[in-house]
C-alpha positions in Angstrom: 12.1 19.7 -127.2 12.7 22.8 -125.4 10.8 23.9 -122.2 10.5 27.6 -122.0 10.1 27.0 -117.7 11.8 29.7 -115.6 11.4 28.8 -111.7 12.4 32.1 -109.3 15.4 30.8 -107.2 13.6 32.0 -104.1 10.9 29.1 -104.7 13.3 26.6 -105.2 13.0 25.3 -101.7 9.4 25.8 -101.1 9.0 23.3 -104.3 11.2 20.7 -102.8 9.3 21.3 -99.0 6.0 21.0 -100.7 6.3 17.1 -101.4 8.0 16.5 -97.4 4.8 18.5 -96.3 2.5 16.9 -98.1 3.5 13.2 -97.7 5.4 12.7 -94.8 3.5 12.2 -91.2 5.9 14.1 -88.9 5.2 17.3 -91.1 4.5 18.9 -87.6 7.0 17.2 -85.9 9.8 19.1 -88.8 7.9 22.2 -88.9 9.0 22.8 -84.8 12.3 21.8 -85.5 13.6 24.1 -87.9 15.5 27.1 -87.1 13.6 29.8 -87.5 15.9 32.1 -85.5 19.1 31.4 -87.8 16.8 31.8 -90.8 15.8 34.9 -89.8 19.7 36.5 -89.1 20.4 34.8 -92.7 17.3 37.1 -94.1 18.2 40.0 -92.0 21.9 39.3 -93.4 21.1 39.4 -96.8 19.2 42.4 -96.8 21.8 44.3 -94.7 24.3 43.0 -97.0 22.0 44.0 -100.5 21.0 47.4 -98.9 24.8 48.0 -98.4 25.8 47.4 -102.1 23.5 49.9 -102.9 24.2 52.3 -100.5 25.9 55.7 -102.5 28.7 55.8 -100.0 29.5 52.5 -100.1 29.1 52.4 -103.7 31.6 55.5 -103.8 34.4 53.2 -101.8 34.4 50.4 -103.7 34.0 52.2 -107.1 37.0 54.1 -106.0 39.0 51.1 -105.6 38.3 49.9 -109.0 35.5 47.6 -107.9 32.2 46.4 -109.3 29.8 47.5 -106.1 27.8 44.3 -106.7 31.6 42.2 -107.4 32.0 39.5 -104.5 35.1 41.6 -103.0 33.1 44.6 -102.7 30.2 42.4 -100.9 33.0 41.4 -98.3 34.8 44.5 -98.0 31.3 46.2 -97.2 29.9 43.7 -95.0 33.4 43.8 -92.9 31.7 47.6 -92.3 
């Protein structure tokens, strides 16, 4: 049997949240705990980071190098930047 199911890997951990909200009595008690401030540098990273891969000039310094812009090098050498 095959399943023909594709889940986005963004909602990957809302689906495994939804059962700890749902169930669990110290839902609010989690809720104030989390991080929100690190979660938001890591968002505020990863579009700094995906805006720099596409960046033309940035593109231009890697490509010059021989790199893939998108290559995990290139994503480190531009983020050192």
């Amino acid at each position: 049997m095959k399943f023909n199911f594709k889940l986005k890997i963004s909602l990957i951990p809302i689906v495994a949240a939804i059962p700890l909200y749902l169930f669990c009595k110290k839902r609010w008690k989690i809720l104030k705990g989390v991080d929100y401030e690190t979660l938001a540098f890591f968002v505020g990273m990863f579009i700094v980071t995906d805006a720099l891969t596409k960046d033309p000039l940035f593109a231009n310094i890697t490509k010059g190098g021989g790199l893939n812009p998108v290559s995990d090098l290139a994503v480190i050498i531009n983020s050192l930047f």
